[in-house]
Each structure stands twice: as C-alpha cells, then as structure tokens.
C-alpha positions in Angstrom: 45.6 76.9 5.0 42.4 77.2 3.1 44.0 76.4 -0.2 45.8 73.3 1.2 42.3 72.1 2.3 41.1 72.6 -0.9 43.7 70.5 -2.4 43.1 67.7 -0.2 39.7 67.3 -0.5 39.5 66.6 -4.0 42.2 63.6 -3.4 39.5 62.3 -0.5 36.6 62.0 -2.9 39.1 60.1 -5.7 39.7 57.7 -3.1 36.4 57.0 -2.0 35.0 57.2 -5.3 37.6 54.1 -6.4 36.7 52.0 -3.2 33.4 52.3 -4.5 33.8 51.0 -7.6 36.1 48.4 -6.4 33.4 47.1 -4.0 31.0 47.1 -6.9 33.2 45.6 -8.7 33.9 43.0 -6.1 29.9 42.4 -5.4 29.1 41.7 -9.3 31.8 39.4 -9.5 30.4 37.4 -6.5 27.0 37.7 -7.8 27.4 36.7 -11.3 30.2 34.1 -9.7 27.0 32.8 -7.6 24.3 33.1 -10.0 26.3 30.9 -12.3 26.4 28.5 -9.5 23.1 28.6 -8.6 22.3 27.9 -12.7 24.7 25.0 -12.8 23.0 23.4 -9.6 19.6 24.3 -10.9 20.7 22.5 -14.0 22.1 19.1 -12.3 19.6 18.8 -9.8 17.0 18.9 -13.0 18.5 16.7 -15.0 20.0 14.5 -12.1 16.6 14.0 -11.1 15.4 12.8 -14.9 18.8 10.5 -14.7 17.4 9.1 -11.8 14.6 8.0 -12.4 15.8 6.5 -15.8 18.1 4.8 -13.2 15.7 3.5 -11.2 13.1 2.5 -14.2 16.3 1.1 -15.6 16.6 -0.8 -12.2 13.7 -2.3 -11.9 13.8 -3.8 -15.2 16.8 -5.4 -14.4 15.2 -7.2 -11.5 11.5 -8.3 -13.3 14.2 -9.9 -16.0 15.7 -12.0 -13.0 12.2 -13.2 -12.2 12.7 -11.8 -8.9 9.0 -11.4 -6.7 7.2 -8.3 -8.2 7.1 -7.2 -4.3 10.6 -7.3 -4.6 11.1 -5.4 -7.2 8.5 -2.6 -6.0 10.3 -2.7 -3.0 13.8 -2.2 -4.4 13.0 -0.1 -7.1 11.1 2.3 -5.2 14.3 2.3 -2.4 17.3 3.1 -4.9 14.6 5.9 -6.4 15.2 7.8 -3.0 18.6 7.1 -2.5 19.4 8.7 -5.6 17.4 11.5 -5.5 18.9 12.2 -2.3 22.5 11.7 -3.8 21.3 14.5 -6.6 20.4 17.1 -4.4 23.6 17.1 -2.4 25.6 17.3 -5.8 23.6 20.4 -5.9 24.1 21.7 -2.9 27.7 20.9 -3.6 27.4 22.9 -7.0 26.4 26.1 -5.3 29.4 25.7 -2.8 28.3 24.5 0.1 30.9 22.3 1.6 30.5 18.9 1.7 31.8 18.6 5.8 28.2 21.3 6.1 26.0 19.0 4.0 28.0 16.3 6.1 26.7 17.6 9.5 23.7 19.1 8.2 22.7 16.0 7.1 23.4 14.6 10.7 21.1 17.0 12.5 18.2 16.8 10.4 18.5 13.1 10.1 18.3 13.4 14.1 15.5 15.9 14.0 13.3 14.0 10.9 13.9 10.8 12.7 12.0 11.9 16.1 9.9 13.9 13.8 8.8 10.8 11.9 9.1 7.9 14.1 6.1 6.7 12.5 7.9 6.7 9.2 10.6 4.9 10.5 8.2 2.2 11.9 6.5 1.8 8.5 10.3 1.6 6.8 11.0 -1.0 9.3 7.2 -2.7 8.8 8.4 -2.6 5.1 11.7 -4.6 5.7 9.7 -7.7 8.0 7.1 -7.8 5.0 9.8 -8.3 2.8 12.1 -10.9 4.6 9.1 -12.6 6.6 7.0 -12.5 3.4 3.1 -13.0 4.4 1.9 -12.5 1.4 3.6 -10.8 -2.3 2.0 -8.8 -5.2 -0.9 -10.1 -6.6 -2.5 -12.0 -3.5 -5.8 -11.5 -2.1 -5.8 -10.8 1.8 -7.3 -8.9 4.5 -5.7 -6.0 6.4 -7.1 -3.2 8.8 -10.8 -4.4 7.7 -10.1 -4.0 4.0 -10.1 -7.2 1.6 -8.3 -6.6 -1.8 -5.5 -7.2 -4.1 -1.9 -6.6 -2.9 -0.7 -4.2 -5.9 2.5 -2.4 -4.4 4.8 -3.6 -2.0 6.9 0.5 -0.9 9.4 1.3 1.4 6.5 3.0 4.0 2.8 1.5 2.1 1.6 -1.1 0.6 -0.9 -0.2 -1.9 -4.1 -2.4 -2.1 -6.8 -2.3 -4.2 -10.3 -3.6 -3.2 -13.0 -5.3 -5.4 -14.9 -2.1 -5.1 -12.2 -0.3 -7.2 -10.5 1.7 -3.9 -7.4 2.1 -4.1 -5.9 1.7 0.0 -2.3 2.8 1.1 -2.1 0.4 3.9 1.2 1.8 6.1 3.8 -1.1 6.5 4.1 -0.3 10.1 0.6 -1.3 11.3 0.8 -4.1 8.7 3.6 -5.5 10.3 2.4 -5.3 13.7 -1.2 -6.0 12.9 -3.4 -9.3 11.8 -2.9 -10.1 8.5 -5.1 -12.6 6.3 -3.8 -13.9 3.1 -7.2 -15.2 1.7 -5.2 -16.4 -1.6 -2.4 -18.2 0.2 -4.0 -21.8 -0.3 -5.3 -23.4 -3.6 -8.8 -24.3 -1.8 -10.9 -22.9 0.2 -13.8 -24.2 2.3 -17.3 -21.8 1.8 -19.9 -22.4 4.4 -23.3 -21.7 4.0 -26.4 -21.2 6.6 -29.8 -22.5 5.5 -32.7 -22.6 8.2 -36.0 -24.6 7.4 -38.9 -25.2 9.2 -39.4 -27.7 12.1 -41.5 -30.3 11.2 -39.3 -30.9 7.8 -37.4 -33.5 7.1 -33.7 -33.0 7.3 -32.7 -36.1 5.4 -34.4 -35.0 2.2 -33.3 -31.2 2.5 -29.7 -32.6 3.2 -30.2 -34.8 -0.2 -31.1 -32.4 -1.8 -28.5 -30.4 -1.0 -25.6 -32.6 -1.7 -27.3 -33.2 -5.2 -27.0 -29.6 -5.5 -23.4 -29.4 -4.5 -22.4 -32.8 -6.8 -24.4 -31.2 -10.0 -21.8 -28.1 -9.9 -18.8 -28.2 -11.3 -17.0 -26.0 -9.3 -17.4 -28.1 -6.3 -14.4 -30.3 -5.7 -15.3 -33.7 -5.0 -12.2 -34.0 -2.0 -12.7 -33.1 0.2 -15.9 -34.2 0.8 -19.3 -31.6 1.1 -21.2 -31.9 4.2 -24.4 -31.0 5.5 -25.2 -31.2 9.3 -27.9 -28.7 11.7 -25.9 -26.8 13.6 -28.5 -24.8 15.6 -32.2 -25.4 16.6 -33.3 -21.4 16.1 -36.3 -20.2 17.6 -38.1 -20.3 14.2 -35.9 -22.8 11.9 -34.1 -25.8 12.3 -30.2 -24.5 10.8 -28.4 -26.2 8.8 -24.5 -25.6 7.8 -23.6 -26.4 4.9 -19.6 -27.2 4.2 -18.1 -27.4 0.6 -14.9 -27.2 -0.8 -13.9 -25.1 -4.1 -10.7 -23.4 -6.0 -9.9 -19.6 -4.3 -11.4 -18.1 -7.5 -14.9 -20.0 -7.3 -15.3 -19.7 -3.8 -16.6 -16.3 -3.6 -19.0 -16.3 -7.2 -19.9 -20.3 -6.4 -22.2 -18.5 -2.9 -24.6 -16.8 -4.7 -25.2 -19.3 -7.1 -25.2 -22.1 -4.0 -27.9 -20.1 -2.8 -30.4 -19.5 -5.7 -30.1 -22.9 -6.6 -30.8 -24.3 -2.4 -33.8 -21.4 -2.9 -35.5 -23.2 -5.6 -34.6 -26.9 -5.4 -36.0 -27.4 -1.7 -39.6 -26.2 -1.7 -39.8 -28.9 -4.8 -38.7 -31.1 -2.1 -41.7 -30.2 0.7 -38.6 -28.2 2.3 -40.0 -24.8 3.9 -38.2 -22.1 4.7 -39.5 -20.0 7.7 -39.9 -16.1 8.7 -40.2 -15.3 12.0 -43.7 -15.6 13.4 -45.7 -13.9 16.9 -48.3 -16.1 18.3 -51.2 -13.8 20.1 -53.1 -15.5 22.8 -56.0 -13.0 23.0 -58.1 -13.7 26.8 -61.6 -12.7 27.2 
C-alpha cells in the first residue's frame, strides 16, 4: 500500500507542476498580448493627437482663405479641434480592446453625468452658438461686457477672449455673454464725445460757448456733420455747466478728450472765462 502511494504521488506533483507552467504560460501571453495593446494605443492616441491638431490648423486655414469672419473661424476651428480629439481617444480605447458597444454606453453615461455636472458649460456652448448666429459684435471690435471694455480677440466654443487697453487678457464665458448687456462701442463709424465744463456765474456764456466751438472747428478730428453744440445743462451750486456735444471717427473719440480738454483749459481764461472750486462763505456774529 505504501509503495503504491509512493508511486502516485510523484505523478500528482507532475501534474501540478505542468498546470503551473501552463497558467504562466497563459498569463505572459495575455500580458505581453496586452502590453502590446496598450503600446499601440499609446502610440495612436500620441500621434492621433499631433494629426489632429495639423487637422484642425489645417482647418482653419481653409476657412481664413474663404474670407469667412475671423469669429467664425475661431469658432469652428476651435469646435472640430475637440471633436477630433475626442474621436482619437476612442480609437485608443478601441486599440486596447475595449469594445466599441462599452465605449458606446460609456459614453452615454458620462455624457449624462458631465452634462448635470457642467450645466454651466453647456450654457456657455449654447451662449457660444447665439453669438455666432445672432452676431453682436465679431473679432476685432471694441465693446463692453461684464464691466470690462476691450478688444474682441477670440470668439471659443465656451469664452470669448478679450483683451483690454490695459493689456488684460479676460475670458469672458459665452453664457453670461449671451444673456447679459452687451455694448459694441466699435459698431458705428462715429461717435458723439460729450464733455462737461463748469464756469463761474457772472461769466458770459456766449463768449465761453465761442470760444468753444472755435476750439472744436480748429481740430481736425472733429467732423463738421453733425454739427458741435454747446448748451448749460445745469446751474451747480458753484458753476454754471456747460455740455459740450461733438462728433468724431471711433478711433479719435477717445484720444480727441484729453486734448478737448487742455485746449478748453487754456483758451477760456484768455477769454475772461473762470473756472470755479468750490468755495464756504463764514458769517462770523459777534
């Protein structure tokens, strides 16, 4: 009996010692079979990515040689850039062996789950889309949004980059564009600039009006129609106010002020024109 059981255990330990090198076997395989995969995907989604965006540069070129709007082609460009970037990663995912039904329905839930997440986002995509088609103002225009004046630079799917004449550089989110005020300061060719000058009561608002107008009519910048106007507009508790109206291209209307200004500052007192600071009378009883 004890000899038989000698004989058998020898034959035990063959057999497990070959299903353990068939399970090695079997693991390796799968791991080199996998890391292989995983090389290959690393390797598309790289060089997908670099395609890409040659694509997408190659895109927008396209579109600037149509003469298209360069918010269009910000827009555009900047839209196929994600699309395809998305489209690379699930040939990668693909690569590895994920099957496509799984990306399928993966892509489902998180696009459920990223879509409460960022509702803003989606507000801002759809902000970018009214911008677009409504179109209140493009690249290059001067406005005013949220408080901030500056130069539209980028139209993007979810910003719109703007870049004020103090060198920041704003990303305004299309969504509160969208649904927000919006000045375009560089819509019209002309602009009216008003000014606010307060002299002293007792002078004569004829001449400082004449005086004005000469000022206005000696500058070049000042269109002649329509026509400048001076008029007092308030009787202040120190000064007489006058408003002055004048008309100019966008680009002088902001450097013609200052200049306006210097110019009213030294022309008037040649004039017998005053201007006034506030003053406290004292009555002092004994």
């Amino acid at each position: 009996m004890e000899k038989e059981i000698i004989e058998i255990v020898p034959e035990k330990i063959q057999e497990t010692t070959e299903g353990l090198q068939t399970v090695i076997q079997a693991v390796t395989q799968m791991a080199l079979d996998f890391g292989l995969k995983l090389l290959a995907a690393v390797l598309v989604l790289v060089g997908g990515m670099w395609i890409a965006k040659r694509l997408a540069n190659s895109f927008k070129k396209v579109l600037a040689r149509r003469n298209l709007e360069a918010s269009l082609v910000s827009f555009l460009s900047s839209f196929v850039n994600i699309v395809l970037r998305i489209f690379v990663v699930i040939i990668s995912l693909a690569t590895v062996g994920v099957q496509m039904t799984s990306i399928v329905a993966v892509l489902g839930a998180a696009s459920l789950a990223i879509g409460m997440a960022l509702s803003g986002t989606m507000q801002n995509f759809a902000g970018g889309i009214i911008i677009m088609f409504l179109k209140p103002f493009k690249v290059g225009d001067v406005v005013e949004i949220g408080g901030k004046v500056g130069t539209v630079k980028k139209i993007m799917i979810f910003t719109t980059e703007i870049h004020t004449f103090d060198k920041q550089v704003v990303l305004q989110p299309n969504g509160s564009i969208a649904n927000g005020q919006i000045i375009n300061l560089s819509d019209q060719d002309t602009r009216r600039a008003e000014l606010k000058i307060a002299i002293s009561y007792g002078d004569n608002v004829d001449i400082a009006r004449k005086a004005i107008l000469e000022i206005l009519a000696a500058d070049k910048r000042v269109l002649k129609k329509p026509e400048s106007s001076v008029f007092v507009s308030d009787l202040g508790d120190n000064a007489v106010i006058l408003t002055v109206w004048y008309w100019t291209r966008f680009i002088d209307n902001a450097p013609s002020r200052g200049d306006m200004l210097e110019q009213i500052y030294k022309q008037l007192p040649k004039k017998r024109i005053h201007f006034p600071f506030p003053q406290l009378d004292v009555h002092i009883q004994k």
